[in-house]
C-alpha positions as CSV (number, residue, x, y, z in Angstrom):
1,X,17.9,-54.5,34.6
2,X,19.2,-52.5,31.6
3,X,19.8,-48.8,31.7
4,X,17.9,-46.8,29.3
5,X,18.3,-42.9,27.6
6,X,20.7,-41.1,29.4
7,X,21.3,-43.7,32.3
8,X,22.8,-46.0,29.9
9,X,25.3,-43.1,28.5
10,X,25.9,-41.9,32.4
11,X,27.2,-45.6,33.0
12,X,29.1,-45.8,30.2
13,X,30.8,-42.6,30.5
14,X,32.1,-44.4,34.2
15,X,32.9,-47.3,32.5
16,X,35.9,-45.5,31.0
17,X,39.4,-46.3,32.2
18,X,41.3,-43.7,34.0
19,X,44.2,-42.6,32.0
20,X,42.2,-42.7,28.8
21,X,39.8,-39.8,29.0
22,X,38.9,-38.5,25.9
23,X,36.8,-35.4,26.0
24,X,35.9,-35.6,22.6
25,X,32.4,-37.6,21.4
26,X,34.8,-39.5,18.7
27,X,37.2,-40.1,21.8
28,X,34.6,-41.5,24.3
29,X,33.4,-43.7,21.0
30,X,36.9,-45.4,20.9
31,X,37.2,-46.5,24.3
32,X,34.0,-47.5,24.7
33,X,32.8,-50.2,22.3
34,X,29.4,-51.1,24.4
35,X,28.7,-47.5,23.9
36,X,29.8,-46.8,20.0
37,X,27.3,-49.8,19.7
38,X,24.3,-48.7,21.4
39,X,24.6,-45.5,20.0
40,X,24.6,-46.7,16.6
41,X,21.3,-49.2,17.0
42,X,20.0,-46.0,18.9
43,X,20.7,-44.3,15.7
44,X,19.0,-46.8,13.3
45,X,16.1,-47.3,15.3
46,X,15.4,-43.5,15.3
47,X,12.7,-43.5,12.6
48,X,14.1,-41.6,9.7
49,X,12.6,-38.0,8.8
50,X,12.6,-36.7,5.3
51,X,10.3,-40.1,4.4
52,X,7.9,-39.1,6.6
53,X,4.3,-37.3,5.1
54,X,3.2,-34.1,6.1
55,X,0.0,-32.1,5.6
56,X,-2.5,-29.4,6.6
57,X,-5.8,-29.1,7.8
58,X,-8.0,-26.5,9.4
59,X,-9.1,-22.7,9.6
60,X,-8.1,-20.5,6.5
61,X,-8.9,-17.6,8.5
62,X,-10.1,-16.0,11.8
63,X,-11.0,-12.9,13.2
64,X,-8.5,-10.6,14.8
65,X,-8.4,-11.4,18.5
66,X,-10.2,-14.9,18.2
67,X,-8.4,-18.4,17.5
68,X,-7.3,-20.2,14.8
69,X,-6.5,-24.0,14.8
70,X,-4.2,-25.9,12.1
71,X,-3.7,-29.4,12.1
72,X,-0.8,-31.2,11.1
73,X,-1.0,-34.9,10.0
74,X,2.3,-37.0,10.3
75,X,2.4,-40.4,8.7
76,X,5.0,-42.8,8.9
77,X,5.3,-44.7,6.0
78,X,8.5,-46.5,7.9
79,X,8.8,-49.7,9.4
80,X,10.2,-48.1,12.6
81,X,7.7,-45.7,15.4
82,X,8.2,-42.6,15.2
83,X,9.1,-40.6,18.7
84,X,9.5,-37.0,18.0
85,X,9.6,-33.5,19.1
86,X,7.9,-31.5,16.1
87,X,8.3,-27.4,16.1
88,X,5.5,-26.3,13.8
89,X,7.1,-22.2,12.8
90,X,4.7,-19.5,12.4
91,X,5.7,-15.5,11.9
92,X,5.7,-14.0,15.6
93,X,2.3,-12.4,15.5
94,X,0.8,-15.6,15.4
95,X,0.7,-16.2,19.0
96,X,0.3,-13.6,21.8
97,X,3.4,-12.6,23.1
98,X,5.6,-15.3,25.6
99,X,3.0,-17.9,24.0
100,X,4.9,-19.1,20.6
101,X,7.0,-21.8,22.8
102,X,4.2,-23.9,24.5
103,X,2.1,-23.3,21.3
104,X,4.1,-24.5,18.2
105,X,6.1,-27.6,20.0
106,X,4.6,-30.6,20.3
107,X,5.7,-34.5,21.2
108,X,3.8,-37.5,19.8
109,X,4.7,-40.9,18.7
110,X,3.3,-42.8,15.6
111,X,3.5,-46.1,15.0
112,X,5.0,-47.7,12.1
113,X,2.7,-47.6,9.3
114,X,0.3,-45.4,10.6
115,X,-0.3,-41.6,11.0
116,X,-1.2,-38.8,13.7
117,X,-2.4,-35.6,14.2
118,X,-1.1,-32.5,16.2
119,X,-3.2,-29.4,16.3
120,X,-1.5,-25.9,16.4
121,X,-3.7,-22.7,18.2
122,X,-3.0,-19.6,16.7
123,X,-4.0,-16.3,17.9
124,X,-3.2,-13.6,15.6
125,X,-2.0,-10.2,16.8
126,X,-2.3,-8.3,13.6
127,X,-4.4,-8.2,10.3
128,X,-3.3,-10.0,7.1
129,X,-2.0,-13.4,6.0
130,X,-0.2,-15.5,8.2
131,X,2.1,-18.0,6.1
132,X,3.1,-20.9,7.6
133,X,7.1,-21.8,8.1
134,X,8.8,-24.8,8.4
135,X,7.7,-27.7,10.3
136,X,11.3,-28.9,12.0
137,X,10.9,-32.8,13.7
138,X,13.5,-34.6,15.6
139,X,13.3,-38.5,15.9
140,X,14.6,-40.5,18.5
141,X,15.7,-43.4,19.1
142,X,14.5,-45.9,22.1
143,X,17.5,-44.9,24.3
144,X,17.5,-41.3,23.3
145,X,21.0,-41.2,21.8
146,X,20.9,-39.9,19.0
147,X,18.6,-38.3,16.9
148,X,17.3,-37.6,13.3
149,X,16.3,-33.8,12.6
150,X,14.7,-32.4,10.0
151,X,12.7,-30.1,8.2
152,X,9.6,-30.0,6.4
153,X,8.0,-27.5,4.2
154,X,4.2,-27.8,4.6
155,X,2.2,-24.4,2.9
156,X,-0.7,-23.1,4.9
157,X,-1.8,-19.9,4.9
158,X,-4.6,-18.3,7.7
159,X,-6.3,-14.7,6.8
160,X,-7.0,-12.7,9.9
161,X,-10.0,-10.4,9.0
162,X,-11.0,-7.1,11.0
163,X,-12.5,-7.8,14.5
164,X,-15.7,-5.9,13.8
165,X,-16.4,-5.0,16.8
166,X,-19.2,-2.2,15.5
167,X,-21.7,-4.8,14.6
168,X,-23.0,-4.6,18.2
169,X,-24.4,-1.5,17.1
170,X,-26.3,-3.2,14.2
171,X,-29.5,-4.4,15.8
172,X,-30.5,-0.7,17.2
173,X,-29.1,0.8,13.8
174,X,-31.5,-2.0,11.7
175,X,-34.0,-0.9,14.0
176,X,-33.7,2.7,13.0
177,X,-34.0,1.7,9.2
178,X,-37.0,-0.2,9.7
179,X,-38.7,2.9,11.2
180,X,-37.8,4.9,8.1
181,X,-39.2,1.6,5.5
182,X,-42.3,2.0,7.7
183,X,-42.0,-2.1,8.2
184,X,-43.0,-1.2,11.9
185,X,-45.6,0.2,14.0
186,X,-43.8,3.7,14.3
187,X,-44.2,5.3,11.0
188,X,-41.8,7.9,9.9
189,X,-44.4,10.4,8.2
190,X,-43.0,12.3,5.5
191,X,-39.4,11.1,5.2
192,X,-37.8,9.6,2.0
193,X,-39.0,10.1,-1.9
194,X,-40.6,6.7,-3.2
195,X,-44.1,6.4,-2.5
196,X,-45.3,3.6,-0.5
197,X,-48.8,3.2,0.6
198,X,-52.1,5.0,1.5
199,X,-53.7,5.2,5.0
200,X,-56.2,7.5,7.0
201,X,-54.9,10.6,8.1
202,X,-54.3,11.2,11.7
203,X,-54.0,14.3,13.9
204,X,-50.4,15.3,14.0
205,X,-49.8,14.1,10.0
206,X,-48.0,16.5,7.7
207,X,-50.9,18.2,6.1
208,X,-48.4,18.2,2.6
209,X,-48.7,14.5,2.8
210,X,-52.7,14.5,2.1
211,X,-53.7,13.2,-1.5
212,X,-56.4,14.9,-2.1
213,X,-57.6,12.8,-5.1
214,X,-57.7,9.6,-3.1
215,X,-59.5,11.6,0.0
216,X,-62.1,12.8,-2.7
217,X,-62.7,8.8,-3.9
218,X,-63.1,8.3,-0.2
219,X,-65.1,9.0,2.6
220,X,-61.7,10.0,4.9
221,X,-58.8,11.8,4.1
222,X,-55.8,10.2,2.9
223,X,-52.5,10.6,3.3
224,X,-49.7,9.3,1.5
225,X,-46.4,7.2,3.1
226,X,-43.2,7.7,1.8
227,X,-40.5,5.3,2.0
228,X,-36.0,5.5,1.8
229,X,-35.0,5.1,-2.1
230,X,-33.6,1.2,-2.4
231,X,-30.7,0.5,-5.0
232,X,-28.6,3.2,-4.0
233,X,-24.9,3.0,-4.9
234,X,-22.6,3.6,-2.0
235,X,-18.8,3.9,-2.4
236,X,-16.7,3.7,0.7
237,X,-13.4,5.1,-0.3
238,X,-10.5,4.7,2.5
239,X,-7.4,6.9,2.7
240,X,-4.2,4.1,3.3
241,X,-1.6,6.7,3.0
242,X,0.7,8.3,6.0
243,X,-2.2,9.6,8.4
244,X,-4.1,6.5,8.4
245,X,-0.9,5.1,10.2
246,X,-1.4,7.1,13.1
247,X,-2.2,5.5,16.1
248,X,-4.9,6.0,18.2
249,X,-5.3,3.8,21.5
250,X,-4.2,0.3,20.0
251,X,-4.6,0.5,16.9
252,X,-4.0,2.7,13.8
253,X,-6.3,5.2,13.0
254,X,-7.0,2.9,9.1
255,X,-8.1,-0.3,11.8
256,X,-11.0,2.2,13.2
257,X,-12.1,3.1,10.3
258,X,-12.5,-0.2,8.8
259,X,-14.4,-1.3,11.5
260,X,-16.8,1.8,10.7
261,X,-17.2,1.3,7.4
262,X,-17.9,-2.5,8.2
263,X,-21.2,-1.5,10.3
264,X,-22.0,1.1,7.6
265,X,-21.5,-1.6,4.8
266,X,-23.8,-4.1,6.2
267,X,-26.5,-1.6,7.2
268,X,-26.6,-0.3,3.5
269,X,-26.6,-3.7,2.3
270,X,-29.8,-5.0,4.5
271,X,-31.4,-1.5,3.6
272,X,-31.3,-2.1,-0.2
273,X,-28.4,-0.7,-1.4
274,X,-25.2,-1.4,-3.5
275,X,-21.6,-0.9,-1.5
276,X,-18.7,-0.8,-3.0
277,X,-14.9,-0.5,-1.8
278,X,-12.0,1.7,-3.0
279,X,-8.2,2.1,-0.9
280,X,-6.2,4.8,-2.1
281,X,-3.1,6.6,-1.5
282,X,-1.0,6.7,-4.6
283,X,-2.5,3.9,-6.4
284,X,-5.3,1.7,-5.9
285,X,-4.5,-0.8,-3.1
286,X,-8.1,-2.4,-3.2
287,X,-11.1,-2.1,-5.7
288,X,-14.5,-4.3,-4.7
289,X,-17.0,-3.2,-7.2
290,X,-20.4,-5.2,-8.5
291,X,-20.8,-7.6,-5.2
292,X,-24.7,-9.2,-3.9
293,X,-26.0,-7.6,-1.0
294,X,-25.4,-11.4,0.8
295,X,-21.6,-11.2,-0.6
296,X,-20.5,-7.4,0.2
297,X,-19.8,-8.0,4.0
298,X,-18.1,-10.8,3.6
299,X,-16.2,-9.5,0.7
300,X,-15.2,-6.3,2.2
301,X,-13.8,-7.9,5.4
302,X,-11.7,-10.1,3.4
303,X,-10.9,-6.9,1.2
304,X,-9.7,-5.1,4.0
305,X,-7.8,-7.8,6.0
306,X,-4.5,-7.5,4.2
307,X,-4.7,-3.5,3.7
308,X,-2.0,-1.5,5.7
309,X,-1.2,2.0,6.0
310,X,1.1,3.2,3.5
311,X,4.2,5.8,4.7
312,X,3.2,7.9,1.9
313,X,1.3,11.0,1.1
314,X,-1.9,10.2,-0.5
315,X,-2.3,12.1,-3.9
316,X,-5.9,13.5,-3.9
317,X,-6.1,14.2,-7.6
318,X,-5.8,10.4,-7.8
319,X,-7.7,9.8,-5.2
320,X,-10.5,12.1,-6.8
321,X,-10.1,11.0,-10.2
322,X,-10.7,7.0,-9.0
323,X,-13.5,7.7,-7.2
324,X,-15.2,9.3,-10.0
325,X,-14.1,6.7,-12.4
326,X,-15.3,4.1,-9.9
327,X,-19.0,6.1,-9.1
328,X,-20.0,6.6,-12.9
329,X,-23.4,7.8,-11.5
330,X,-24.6,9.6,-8.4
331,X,-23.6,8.2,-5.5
332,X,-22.8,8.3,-1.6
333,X,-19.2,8.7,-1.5
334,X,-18.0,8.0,2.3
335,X,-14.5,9.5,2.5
336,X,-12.4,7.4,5.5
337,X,-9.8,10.4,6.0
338,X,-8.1,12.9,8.7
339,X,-9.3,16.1,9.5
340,X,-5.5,17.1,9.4
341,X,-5.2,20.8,8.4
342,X,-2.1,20.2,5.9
343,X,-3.6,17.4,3.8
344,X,-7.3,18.8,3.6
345,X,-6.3,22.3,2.8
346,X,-3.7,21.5,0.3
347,X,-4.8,18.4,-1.0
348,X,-8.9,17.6,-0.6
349,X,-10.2,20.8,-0.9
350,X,-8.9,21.8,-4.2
351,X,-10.4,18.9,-5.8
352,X,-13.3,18.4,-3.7
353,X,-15.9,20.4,-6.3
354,X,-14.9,17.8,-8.3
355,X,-16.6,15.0,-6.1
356,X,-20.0,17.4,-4.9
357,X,-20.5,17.9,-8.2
358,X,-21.8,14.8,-8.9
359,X,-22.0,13.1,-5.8
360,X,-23.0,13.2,-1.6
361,X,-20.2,13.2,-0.1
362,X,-19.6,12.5,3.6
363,X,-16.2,12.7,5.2
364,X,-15.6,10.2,8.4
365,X,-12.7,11.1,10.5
366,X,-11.1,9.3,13.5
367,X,-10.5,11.5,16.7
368,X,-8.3,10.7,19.2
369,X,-9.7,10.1,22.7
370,X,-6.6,10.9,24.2
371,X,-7.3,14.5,23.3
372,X,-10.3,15.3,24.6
373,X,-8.8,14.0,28.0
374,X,-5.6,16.4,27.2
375,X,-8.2,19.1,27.1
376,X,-9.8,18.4,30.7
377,X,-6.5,18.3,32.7
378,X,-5.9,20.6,35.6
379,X,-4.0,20.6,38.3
380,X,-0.4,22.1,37.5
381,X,1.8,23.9,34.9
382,X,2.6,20.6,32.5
383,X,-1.5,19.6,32.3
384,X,-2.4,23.4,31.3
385,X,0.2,23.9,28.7
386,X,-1.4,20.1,27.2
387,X,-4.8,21.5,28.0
388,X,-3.9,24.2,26.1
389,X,-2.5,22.5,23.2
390,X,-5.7,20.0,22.9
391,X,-7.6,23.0,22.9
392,X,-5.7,24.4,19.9
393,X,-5.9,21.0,18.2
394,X,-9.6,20.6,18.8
395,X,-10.2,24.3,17.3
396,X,-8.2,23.5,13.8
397,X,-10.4,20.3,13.2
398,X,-13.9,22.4,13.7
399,X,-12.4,24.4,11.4
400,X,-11.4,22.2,8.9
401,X,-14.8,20.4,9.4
402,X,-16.5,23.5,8.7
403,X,-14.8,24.2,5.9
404,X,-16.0,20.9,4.6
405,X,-19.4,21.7,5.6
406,X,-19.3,24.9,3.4
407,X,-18.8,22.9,0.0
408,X,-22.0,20.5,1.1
409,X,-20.0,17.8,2.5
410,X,-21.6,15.8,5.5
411,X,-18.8,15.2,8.5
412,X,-18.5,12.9,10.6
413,X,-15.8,13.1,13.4
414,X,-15.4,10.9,16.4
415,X,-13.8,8.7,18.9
416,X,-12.8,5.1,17.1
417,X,-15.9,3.6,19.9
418,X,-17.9,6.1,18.7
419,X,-17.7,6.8,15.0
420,X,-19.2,3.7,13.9
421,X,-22.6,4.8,15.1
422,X,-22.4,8.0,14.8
423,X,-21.4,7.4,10.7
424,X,-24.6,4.8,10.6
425,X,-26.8,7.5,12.3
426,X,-25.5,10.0,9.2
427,X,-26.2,7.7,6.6
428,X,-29.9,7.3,7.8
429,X,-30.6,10.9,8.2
430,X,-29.5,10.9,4.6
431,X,-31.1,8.1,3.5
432,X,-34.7,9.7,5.2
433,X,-34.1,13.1,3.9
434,X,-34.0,11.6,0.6
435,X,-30.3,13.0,0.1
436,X,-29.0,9.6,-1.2
């Protein structure tokens, strides 16, 4: 029976006279013409690689933490199979980490003429575009010889977008709204500015609500429902310079934000009103202006995907200056900042009449859990000088927030689990006090 792969070479290699050893490839070549010649048919049957036709299929993008699948299709336009080994390159965060091996290497044969698919699972670490590498395939032969490698370069390119994770909140938050538009049995009585609708007063009603010409037309009193204003422009302005790089649990402080503005963008939109997007720390790093209420979520999480935090100080008379160039007309400005003593004293407060001026303006900071835990421990000398250091921490940002609170500004501070809806509750309160 004839030996195949490496059996063959194995029994060739003892084939070799003793005396004429060469340990050289070129050596054991010239001694051994059964094996020169199988390697070289070996050779030629290897299907040849830069002929064959590569392209892409699949996801274009994915959510941070979920999958992504990308298909290759091989075709073999040769008259010989194809049996390869095909590495399929993608930057490191692709792939968890210790994944990238089993994940990017596949095996498959293709028969001459014909064409085949391997599918590559991503699973993205971190935001942004992921741009594919190169596709590297070696060929082999029947006996496994020799081999053809090469390399192909096949573009694909998969967005990974903000997880989101906030719009769990959404259903108890669009709940909330629909209590204020009086679209549901509870009735918010008094709250908002544009009239909605007559009914029969109640005991409990705000007398101030009574219209007393329609309870004089009438054989009842009347009282009048208000609902929130609609088409209100919102402008969600997030800080991308040094402190948004700051990491808090797992992710940097710009991440939590995102995923807080995300839950306040699509409540505003579903409530009525326009949302647009500004990132800013010495120049404009995103502007999304003029979208559909059905387009502004999806365009702000594909705004935000490629954002990073910028190692840089963010200039607040630019930052001002945009904002009122991109709010033309009253507007909620939501401010995605620290509450940092150094940048707010020296740089937002200055220019912050600027901005209450002529619009709301409501400052969303992320705290850092691990603080608040610092500021509990007991037990010996190392946890009370931390205790004691959390305590000081904790101090400057009331202050600073209170000095925000001074100049009409609405602040919002809290853990990155809990600022989403603590940032929607804010905007409703504002929205049903008529402050929008």
């Amino acid at each position: 029976m004839a030996l195949t792969g490496r059996a063959a070479l194995i029994a060739a290699l003892a084939s070799v006279p003793v005396g004429v050893w060469d340990p050289s490839w070129t050596g054991i070549l010239a001694v051994n013409t059964p094996l020169a010649v199988a390697c070289a048919c070996d050779f030629a049957l290897a299907a040849p690689v830069r002929r064959l036709g590569l392209t892409r299929s699949g996801d274009a993008s994915a959510r941070l933490g979920e999958t992504a699948d990308v298909t290759l299709t091989v075709s073999n336009p040769s008259g010989r199979p194809l049996r390869a080994r095909l590495r399929d390159a993608w930057p490191p965060s692709s792939w968890q980490p210790g994944t990238e091996t089993a994940a990017s290497r596949h095996s498959l044969t293709v028969p001459a003429g014909e064409r085949r698919r391997v599918t590559t699972r991503l699973r993205p670490t971190r935001r942004g575009d992921r741009h594919a590498d190169r596709v590297t395939i070696r060929s082999y032969g029947p006996l496994g010889l020799l081999t053809r490698q090469g390399t192909h370069r096949v573009p694909w390119t998969v967005r990974v977008l903000p997880p989101f994770t906030s719009r769990k909140h959404l259903p108890s938050k669009l709940s909330r709204l629909r209590e204020l538009d009086g679209r549901t049995s509870v009735l918010t009585r008094g709250e908002g500015t544009e009239f909605d609708s007559l009914r029969e007063y109640v005991p409990g009603d705000d007398t101030r609500s009574i219209d007393w010409r329609a309870t004089a037309r009438h054989s009842t009193v009347a009282v009048r429902t208000w609902r929130p204003e609609r088409d209100r422009h919102i402008l969600l302005v997030l800080d991308t310079g040094r402190t948004s790089a700051g990491r808090v649990g797992d992710a940097p402080r710009l991440d939590a934000a995102m995923d807080a503005a995300l839950l306040l963008a699509a409540l505003a939109s579903r409530a009525g009103d326009r949302v647009d997007l500004l990132a800013y720390d010495r120049r404009v790093r995103a502007l999304l202006q003029g979208r559909t209420a059905g387009d502004a979520l999806p365009s702000l999480v594909n705004a935000m995907a490629t954002l990073e935090p910028e190692l840089v100080e963010t200039d607040a008379r630019g930052l001002a200056a945009t904002t009122l160039r991109s709010a033309p007309r009253r507007s909620l400005v939501v401010l995605f900042t620290t509450l940092d003593a150094a940048p707010i004293e020296e740089g937002l407060l200055p220019v912050l009449p600027q901005l209450t001026q002529r619009h709301t303006v409501l400052v969303a900071s992320v705290a850092d859990p691990h603080v608040s835990r610092m500021a509990q421990a007991r037990g010996h000398t190392d946890a009370v000088y931390e205790a004691a250091a959390a305590a000081q921490a904790q101090s400057e940002r009331r202050h600073i927030a209170d000095q925000l609170r001074r100049h009409g500004v609405t602040v919002v501070d809290a853990t990155p689990d809990e600022l989403p809806p603590a940032l929607a509750d804010a905007y409703l309160e504002l929205k049903a006090a008529g402050r929008l």
